[in-house]
Each structure stands twice: as C-alpha cells, then as structure tokens.
BADRENZA-437508 format. One record per residue (C-alpha): x, y, z; residue in three letters. Coordinates in steps of 0.001 Angstrom, whole numbers, plus 500000, padded with zeros to 6 digits. Each point is the difference from the previous one (the first is absolute). Layout:
% residues N
XYZAla/...
% end
This chain:
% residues 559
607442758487083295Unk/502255498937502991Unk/498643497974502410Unk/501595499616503161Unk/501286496118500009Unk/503230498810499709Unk/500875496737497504Unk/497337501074497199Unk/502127500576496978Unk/496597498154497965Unk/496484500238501269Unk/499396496073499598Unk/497893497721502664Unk/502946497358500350Unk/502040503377500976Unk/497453501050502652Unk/499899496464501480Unk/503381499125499712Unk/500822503116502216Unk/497452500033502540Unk/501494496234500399Unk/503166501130500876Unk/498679502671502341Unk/497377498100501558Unk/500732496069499817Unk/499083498613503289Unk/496978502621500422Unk/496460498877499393Unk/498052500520496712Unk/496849498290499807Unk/497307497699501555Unk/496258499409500541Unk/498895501611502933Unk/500909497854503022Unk/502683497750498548Unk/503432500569499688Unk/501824502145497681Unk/502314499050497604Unk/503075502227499704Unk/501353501638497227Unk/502800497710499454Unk/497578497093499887Unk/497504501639497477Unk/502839501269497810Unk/501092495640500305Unk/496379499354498938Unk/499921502486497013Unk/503313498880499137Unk/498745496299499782Unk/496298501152498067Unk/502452501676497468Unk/501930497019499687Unk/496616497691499098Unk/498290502580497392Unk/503361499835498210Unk/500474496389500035Unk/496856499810499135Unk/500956502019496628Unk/498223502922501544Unk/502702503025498252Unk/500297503859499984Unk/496720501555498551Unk/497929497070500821Unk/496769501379501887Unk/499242497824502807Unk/495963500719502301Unk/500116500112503679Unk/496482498911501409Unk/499804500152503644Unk/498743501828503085Unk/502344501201502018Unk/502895498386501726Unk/503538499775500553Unk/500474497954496816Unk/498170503102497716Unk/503260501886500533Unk/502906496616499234Unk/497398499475496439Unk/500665503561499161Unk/503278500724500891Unk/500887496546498739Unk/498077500706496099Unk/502222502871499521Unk/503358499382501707Unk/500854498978496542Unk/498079501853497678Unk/496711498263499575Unk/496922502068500550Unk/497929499529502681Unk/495967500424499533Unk/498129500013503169Unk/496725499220499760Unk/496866501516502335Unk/498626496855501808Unk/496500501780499747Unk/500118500008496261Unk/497615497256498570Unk/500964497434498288Unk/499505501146496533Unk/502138503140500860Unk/502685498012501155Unk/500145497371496957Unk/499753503518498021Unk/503476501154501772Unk/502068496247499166Unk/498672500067496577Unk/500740503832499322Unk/503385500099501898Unk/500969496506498647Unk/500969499074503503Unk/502312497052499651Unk/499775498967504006Unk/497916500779502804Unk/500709500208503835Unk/496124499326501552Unk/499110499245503426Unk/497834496628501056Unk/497184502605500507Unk/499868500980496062Unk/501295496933498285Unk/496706499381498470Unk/499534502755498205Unk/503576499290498028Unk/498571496473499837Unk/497162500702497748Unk/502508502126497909Unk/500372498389496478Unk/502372501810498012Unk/502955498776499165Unk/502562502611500933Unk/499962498988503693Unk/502775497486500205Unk/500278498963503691Unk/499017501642503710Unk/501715500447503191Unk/497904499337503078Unk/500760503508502047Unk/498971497920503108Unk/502814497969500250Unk/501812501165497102Unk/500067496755497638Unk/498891499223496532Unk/496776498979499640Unk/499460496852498142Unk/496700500474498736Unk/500752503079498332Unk/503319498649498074Unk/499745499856495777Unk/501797496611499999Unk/500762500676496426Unk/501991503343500794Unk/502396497969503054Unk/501258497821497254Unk/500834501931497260Unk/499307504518500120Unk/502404499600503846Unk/502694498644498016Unk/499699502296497025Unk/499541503282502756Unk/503516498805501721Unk/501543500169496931Unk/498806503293498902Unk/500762501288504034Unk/504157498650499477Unk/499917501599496587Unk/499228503615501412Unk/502851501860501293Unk/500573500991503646Unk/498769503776498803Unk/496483498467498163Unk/499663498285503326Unk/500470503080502385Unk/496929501892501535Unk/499960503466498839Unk/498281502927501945Unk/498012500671496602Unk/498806496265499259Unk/496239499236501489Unk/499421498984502905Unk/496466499600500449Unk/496741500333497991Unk/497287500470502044Unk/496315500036498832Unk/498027502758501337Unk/495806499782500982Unk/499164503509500200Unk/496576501526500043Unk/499688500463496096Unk/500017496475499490Unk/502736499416497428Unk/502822497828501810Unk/503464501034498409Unk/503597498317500744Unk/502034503288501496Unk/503830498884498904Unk/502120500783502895Unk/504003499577499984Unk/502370499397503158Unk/500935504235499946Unk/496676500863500265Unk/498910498239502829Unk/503595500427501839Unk/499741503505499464Unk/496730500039501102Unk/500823497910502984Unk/502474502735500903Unk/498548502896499050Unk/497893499603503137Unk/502833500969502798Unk/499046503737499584Unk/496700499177501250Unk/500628497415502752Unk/503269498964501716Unk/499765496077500246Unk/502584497542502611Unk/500768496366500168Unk/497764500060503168Unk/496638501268498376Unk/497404496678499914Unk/497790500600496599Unk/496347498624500156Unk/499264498978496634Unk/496002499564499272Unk/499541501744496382Unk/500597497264497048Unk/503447499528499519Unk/499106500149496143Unk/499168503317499881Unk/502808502504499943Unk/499375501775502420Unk/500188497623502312Unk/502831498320498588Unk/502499503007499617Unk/499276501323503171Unk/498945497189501856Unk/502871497476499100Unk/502838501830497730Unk/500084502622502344Unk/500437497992503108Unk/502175497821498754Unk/502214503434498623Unk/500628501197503924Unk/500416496571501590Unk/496333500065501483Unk/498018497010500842Unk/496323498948498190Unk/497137497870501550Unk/497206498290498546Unk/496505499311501109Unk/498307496663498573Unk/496410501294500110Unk/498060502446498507Unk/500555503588502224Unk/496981499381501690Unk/500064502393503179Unk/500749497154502433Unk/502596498644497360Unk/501863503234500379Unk/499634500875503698Unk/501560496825500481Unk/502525500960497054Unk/500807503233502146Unk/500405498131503344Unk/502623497808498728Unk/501845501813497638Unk/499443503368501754Unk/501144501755495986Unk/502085503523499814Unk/498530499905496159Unk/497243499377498187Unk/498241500744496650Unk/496322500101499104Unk/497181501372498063Unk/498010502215501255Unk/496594498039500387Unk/502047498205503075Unk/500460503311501872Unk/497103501093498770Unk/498003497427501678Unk/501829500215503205Unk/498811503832500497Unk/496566499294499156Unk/499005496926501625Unk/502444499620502940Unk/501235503653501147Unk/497187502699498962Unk/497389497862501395Unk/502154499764503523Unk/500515504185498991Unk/496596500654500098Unk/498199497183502203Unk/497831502503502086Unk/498163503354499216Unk/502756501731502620Unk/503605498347497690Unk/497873500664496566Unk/499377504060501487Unk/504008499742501062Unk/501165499031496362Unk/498358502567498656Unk/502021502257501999Unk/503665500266498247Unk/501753500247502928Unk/498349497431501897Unk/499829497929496426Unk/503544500034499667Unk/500928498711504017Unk/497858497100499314Unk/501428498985496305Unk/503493500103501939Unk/499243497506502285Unk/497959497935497198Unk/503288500538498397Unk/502351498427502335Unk/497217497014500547Unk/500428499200496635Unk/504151499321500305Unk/499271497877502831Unk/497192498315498010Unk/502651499677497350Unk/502674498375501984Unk/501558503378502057Unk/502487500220497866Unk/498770501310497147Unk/501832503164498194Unk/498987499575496109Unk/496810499100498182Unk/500221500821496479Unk/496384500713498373Unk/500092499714495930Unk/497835498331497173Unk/497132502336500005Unk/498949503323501499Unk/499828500038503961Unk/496406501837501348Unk/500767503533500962Unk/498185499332503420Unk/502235497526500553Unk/502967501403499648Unk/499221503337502205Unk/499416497183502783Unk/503622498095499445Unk/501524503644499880Unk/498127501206503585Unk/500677496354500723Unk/503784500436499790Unk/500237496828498509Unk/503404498915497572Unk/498045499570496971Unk/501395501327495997Unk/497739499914497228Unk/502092499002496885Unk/498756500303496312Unk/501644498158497465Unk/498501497362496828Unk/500991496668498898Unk/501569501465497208Unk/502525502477502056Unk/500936496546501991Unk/498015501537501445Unk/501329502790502511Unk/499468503721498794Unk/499140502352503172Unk/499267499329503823Unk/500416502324503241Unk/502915499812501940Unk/500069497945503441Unk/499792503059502848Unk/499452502696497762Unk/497801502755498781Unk/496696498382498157Unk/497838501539498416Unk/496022498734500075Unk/499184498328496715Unk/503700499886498603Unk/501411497169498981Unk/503546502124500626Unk/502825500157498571Unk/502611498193497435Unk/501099497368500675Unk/504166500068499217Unk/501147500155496280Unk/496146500559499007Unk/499169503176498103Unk/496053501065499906Unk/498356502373497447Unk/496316500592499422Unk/498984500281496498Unk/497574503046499779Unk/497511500330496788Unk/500087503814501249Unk/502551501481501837Unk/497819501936502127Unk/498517496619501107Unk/500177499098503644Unk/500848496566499352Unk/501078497418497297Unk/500835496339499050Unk/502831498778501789Unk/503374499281498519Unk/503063498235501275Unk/503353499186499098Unk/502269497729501699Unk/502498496741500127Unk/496720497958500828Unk/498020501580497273Unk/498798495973498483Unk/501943499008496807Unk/496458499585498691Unk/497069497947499026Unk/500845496664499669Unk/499214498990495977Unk/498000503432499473Unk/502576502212498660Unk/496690502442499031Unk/498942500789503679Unk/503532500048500986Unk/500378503001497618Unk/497114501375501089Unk/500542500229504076Unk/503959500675499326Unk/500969502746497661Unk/503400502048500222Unk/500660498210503478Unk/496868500794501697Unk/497627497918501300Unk/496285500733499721Unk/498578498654502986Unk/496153501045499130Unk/499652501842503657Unk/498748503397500067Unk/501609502539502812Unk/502237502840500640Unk/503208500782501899Unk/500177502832502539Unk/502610502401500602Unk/502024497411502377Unk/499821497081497523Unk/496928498746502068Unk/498389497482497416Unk/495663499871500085Unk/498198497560498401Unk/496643501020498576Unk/499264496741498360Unk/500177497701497068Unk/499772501948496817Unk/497547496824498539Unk/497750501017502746Unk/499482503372499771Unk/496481500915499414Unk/499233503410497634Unk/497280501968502354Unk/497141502150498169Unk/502609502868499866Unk/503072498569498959Unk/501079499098503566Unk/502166497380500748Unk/498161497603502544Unk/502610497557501645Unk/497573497010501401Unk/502892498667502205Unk/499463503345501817Unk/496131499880500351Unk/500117495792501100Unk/502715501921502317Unk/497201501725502245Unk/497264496648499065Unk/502553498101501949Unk/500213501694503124Unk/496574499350500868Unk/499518496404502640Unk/498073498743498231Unk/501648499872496898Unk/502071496877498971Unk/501495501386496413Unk/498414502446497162Unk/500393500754496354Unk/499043503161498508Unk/499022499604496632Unk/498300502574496886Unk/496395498429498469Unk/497967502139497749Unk/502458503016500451Unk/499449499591503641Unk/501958498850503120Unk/498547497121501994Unk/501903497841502576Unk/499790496185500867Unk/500482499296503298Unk/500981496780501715Unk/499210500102503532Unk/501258498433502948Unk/496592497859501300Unk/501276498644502969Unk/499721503408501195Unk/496797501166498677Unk/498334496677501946Unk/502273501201502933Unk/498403503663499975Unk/496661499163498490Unk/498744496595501028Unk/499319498773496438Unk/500020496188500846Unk/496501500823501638Unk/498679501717496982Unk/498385498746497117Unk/502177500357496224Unk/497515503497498653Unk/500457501269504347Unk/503821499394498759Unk/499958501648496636Unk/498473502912501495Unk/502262500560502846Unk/503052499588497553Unk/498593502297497015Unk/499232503113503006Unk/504098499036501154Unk/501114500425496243Unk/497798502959499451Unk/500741501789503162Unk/504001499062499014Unk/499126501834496634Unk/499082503325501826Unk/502876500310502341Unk/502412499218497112Unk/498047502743497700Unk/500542502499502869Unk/503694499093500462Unk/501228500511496103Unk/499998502155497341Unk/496772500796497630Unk/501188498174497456Unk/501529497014501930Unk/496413499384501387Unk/498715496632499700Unk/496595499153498444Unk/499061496461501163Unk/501546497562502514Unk/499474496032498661Unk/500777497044502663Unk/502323497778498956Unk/499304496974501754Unk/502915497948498722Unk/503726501251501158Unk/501651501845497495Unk/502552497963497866Unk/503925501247500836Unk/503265499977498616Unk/502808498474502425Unk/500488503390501319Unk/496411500155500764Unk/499167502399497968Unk/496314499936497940Unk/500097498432496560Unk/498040503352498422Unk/499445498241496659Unk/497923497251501348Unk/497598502197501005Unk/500026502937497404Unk/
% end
C-alpha cells in the first residue's frame, strides 16, 4: 500500500518524528490545557535527552520499559523516547489496580518505568526484582527511591559493553522490531499483551487520511486514556503525523472540566467513546428537545424534528469551542438513536471501528460524506475486510482483516496467537456483514451472542441498544438465565428523585415506584423487538456496572 507521504522509505516512529520535526519545528505540540505549548523542536530535544538516560542507564534495544501516567505532555516524550532506539514501550492503564499492574512488570520483564508523582506508589509496593530504576515523568528525572543500587554498580557497566559490542545495524530500529506491548482489559476478563511493531502503528497512523484530512492548525482535545490505543494512535501519533497541536486537561472530564476545556482550547478534533455523546443527547439536549407537551408533539413530527436537531446541532459546536469539524466516536457501539440525532444534527462526527490488536484502526466513515445509520463504514487505507460465513447463504459472519497493522501477536502465547491469526487473517471475534458499497455493520461480539428457542441469533448489544434510550436509564446488560433473557438495569437516581419525589418516601414506597418503572420499561421494550428478543424479567442493579477503559460493560462479571 502507498500512502501519500513523502520521506517514508521505513515505517519506524523515529522516522515519523524526525520528519514532522523538520516540517513543523517551531509549531506547537503539546500542553495541559491553559499553559503553554511546547513545540515540536523542543519535545523532539526532550525525547532526544529521555533516550539518552534509558541508555546510559543500560536500558538497550528489546528492553521493555512501563509508562504509568495520566495524561500529559510528557506521556508522548516517554513513548517516543522508549522506542527511538528500539526498546519497547508498555503503557500501562492508570485505572488498572495494583495487582494488574505488578502483573504487567513481572510478565513483560519491564527493566524501567516512566510513572508520574500521581502513581508512584503503586510501583513502590512493587517487589520484583526486574525493575531496575524509574524516571519521574513529572519532571523527567530518576527517581532515587526506585534505583537497585546493586544494578548502578555493576549490570550498567556490563550493558555498555554489550551496547559498543553490537554493530551500528544490531543497533538500528527496524519497521518490523516491536514497538509496544500493550495489555488489553476487555469484557471477557482475560488481560493479554497485544505485540505491536513501529509499521503497524505508522501504517495505522496513516491509513487514516482517506477518512479525514488533518493540518498543522487542527487543536486535538485529548480526554480518552492515552494508554489505550485508540486514543494513542489517533489521539497523539496522528497529530503529531500532520503537524497538529494536542492539549491536555488535568481533571477528570467532568462536564464543567470540559466546557472550560472547550472555551480555551476551542478543538477542530476530538476522539471519544460513545457513553460521552451519549450522555450529552440524553441529559442535556433531548430534555431541552422536548421540555413542554407543544416541542415533545413537534419532535415527533420529522420535519419539525429535524429543524430543531439542526439548531441543537450547531449549539453543540459552540458548546464545543465553535470550531469544531471532527469528533471521532470508536471503542464500542454508538446508540442508534443517537446517531439519527448527530446525522439530522449535521454535526462532524465519524464512527471508527478498529481493536487493539489491528493498532487498532480497521473501518470509520469519511469526514463530509455519505453515512450510513449503524455502519461503522468503510476501510480504512491498506485494510482488507472479509466476513467468515459458516453458510454462504448467511446474512452475516465473523469478521476478518488483513493489514500492515494486523499485531505481530500475543506477547509469550504463541497458542492464541495461532489461533486469532491464521494465513494472514486476523480473527477479530465480531460478528457482521458488508453491504454492496463496502459499508461495514457490526452485529456484535460473537462471545455474546445468545442462541434463542429457535436457533436465532440474539445480539444483547442490540436489545441494551433500545434499554438505553429510555431517561431513566443509566446503563443495561442483557443477559440469558434459565434459557431466558432478563436485563439488569442501572438507573440514573438523581432523576427518578427529580421526577418522582423519592426523598419523601419511605424505602418499600421506593421499591415500589422503581419495580412499576422497570416493569413498565419491560413492556415497551417487549413491544419494540422481535418475539424471540423479548425480555422476561428486568433486575435493578443498584451498583454501577463495572467498565473497561472504553467504558464498555465487563459481561463476565456478571454472567
């Protein structure tokens, strides 16, 4: 596949950097929102000087060094910095728990760490021995108290040696050595170290331009975990590809976080998941949509529905800064609903699909054109799709993929490698189909799929799909007990004591109110799905639903 940048003869991350240097030197790169940025030529200085202390530190090509932070400029110098000369960088979710994350050094035999002030305890109660020093990613220094004394006086020495014997070609980075192994917390439970080299996430970086056309003057907003892929390749490879600028905020999103984040920064780009958006249409706009009995008998009306979701629309952008022309929606499936509003809404969004294995890019819609409701679109560039049909008569199949940014595998677990990757193709475990325009649909997670009385196939993403739209639902999970469906729902009390006065009741007054909300929830669902989709029982859950980073239910805690 050609991809349309000059000065890539090797897809390598010290290539990528060391070009968008040259092009973009004295433009900004990076800061927390509301400081200044640093420029490229100063980051590329800093990364340059990181590099400089891993190796002297005996830190050599191969050598997995952890990246525990929250997001800031700093994220990006660590990780550029690990493998600008071959060592492997292994970022680390800061929302992992401890255990998880000792798990991860011991596993990947990380030799160093980068860790910000906010984490450092966690690598403090770490007591294996393969963690020879840290690097404060704060202020960029070595950290004392994390220094094996025993491996500064004599393993540095020995490393230097072995680093002058190797010769100039041992020492080069190669577009096929690793570049990262990240460790994945997905909704089955089983956290797995995706290998990932310096093509497949360049390639993947690039193979975006089909989709989106990106400048030096587009202002990311970067809120998603810069640990996750997703966020990562598209959120700071990416920008850093076209010359584009990233900004930080050093809260949690909370709403008034952000609307100050969008006042300031006033973003052209941004990437979520789609609980964000999600949220936004349900608590904020269709509430404002439908505030009287005259608006809620307007929005029923298309025509009239569709003049007011313009002008929600364009309130949004200037919610969002006024300047916004790209939010990119990926990590999970986005609520039809929701989408038919952002398309009547006119508003710049793409829905991309893509794993951590694929780096993690594999379809989106393209910027200003056609989309189609529920597809995720189309390739990305140098990505191939097939769905694997048990019959060919069948309407839809697992998905397949081949590409540059297919993962090099499972790091130390050669067995599942071969399992997921077999004559080039990955399996990615997602059930769908292609349409006649290479439209890709997602019908959900072949794990999930429940067998109905009839041999159906019963998607539960789809049925939690039309749970969610109701108010006063916070999240749902569609689950099969007894060879029936049944549905715990979380929902969102502030509301409910909002609509129904429940501070003034007494706890049974309560329970009853909430068990005729769930039952009367129940009905309108049954009359909105298919016989066999129907749900028997709807369970409170009164605890919030545990989530993967990408805020996506962890099924298997609850099965």
């Amino acid at each position: 596949m050609n991809y349309p940048y000059e000065n890539f003869d090797t897809f390598t991350l010290p290539k990528l950097l060391e070009r968008s240097v040259k092009l973009y030197g004295e433009r900004p790169l990076s800061a927390k929102v509301g400081q200044e940025p640093m420029s490229y030529a100063e980051f590329d200085y800093k990364v340059t000087q990181m590099a400089k202390l891993l190796q002297e530190n005996g830190i050599q090509k191969g050598d997995r060094v952890a990246l525990l932070a929250e997001n800031m400029p700093h994220w990006g110098v660590a990780y550029f910095a690990i493998t600008s000369f071959g060592a492997v960088v292994v970022p680390i979710l800061v929302d992992f728990h401890a255990n998880d994350v000792h798990h991860i050094l011991k596993h990947a035999e990380v030799k160093a760490i980068f860790v910000s002030q906010k984490h450092l305890q966690t690598i403090e109660e770490y007591e294996g021995k393969n963690l020879l020093f840290g690097i404060e990613l704060d202020s960029l220094t070595l950290l004392e108290q994390l220094t094996n004394k025993d491996y500064l006086t004599t393993l540095k020495q020995k490393a230097k040696e072995q680093f002058d014997k190797l010769t100039n070609q041992q020492k080069e980075v190669l577009q096929e050595d690793i570049a990262a192994i990240i460790y994945t917390s997905g909704t089955t439970g089983h956290s797995k170290g995706v290998m990932l080299s310096h093509k497949n996430l360049v390639t993947n970086a690039m193979s975006a331009y089909i989709q989106v056309k990106i400048y030096p003057e587009d202002s990311f907003l970067s809120i998603l975990p810069l640990a996750h892929t997703f966020e990562c390749t598209v959120g700071l490879i990416i920008p850093i590809l076209h010359g584009s600028s990233v900004y930080y905020i050093q809260k949690a999103p909370t709403p008034s976080v952000l609307l100050k984040a969008f006042n300031e920064v006033k973003p052209t780009m941004m990437v979520s998941v789609p609980l964000i958006i999600e949220k936004i249409y349900k608590s904020k706009i269709l509430p404002n949509l439908t505030s009287n009995a005259f608006l809620k008998f307007l929005y029923k009306i298309s025509f009239f529905r569709k003049i007011l979701n313009k002008k929600a629309g364009q309130k949004m952008i200037d919610t969002f800064g006024g300047r916004l022309r790209f939010y990119g929606i990926g990590g999970a499936k986005l609520a039809t609903y929701v989408e038919e509003f952002l398309i009547e809404a006119d508003f710049p969004y793409i829905i991309g699909y893509g794993l951590t294995e694929t780096s993690p890019l594999i379809a989106g819609s393209i910027l200003g054109g056609k989309k189609k409701l529920g597809s995720t679109g189309v390739a990305m560039a140098g990505v191939e799709i097939m769905i694997d049909k048990e019959d060919e008569n069948a309407h839809e199949g697992e998905i397949l993929v081949k590409s540059p940014s297919v993962m090099m595998g499972y790091y130390k677990d050669e067995k599942q490698t071969q399992e997921v990757i077999q004559n080039g193709w990955f399996k990615t475990g997602d059930l769908g189909y292609l349409d006649n325009e290479g439209y890709l649909f997602i019908s959900g997670r072949s794990k999930n799929v429940i067998i109905g009385p009839a041999g159906e196939n019963i998607y539960p993403e789809q049925i939690e799909s039309h749970i969610n739209k109701n108010e006063f639902v916070a999240d749902a999970l569609v689950l099969e007990q007894d060879g029936k469906l049944i549905a715990r729902i979380h929902l969102d009390y502030d509301l409910i004591d909002k609509k129904f006065g429940t501070k003034n009741l007494t706890e049974p007054q309560i329970k009853e109110k909430i068990d005729e909300l769930l039952e009367q929830m129940r009905l309108e669902l049954n009359n909105n799905v298919s016989s066999f989709s129907k749900v028997t029982k709807f369970i409170e859950q009164r605890e919030a639903f545990i989530k993967t980073p990408t805020k996506k239910i962890k099924r298997y805690l609850y099965t």
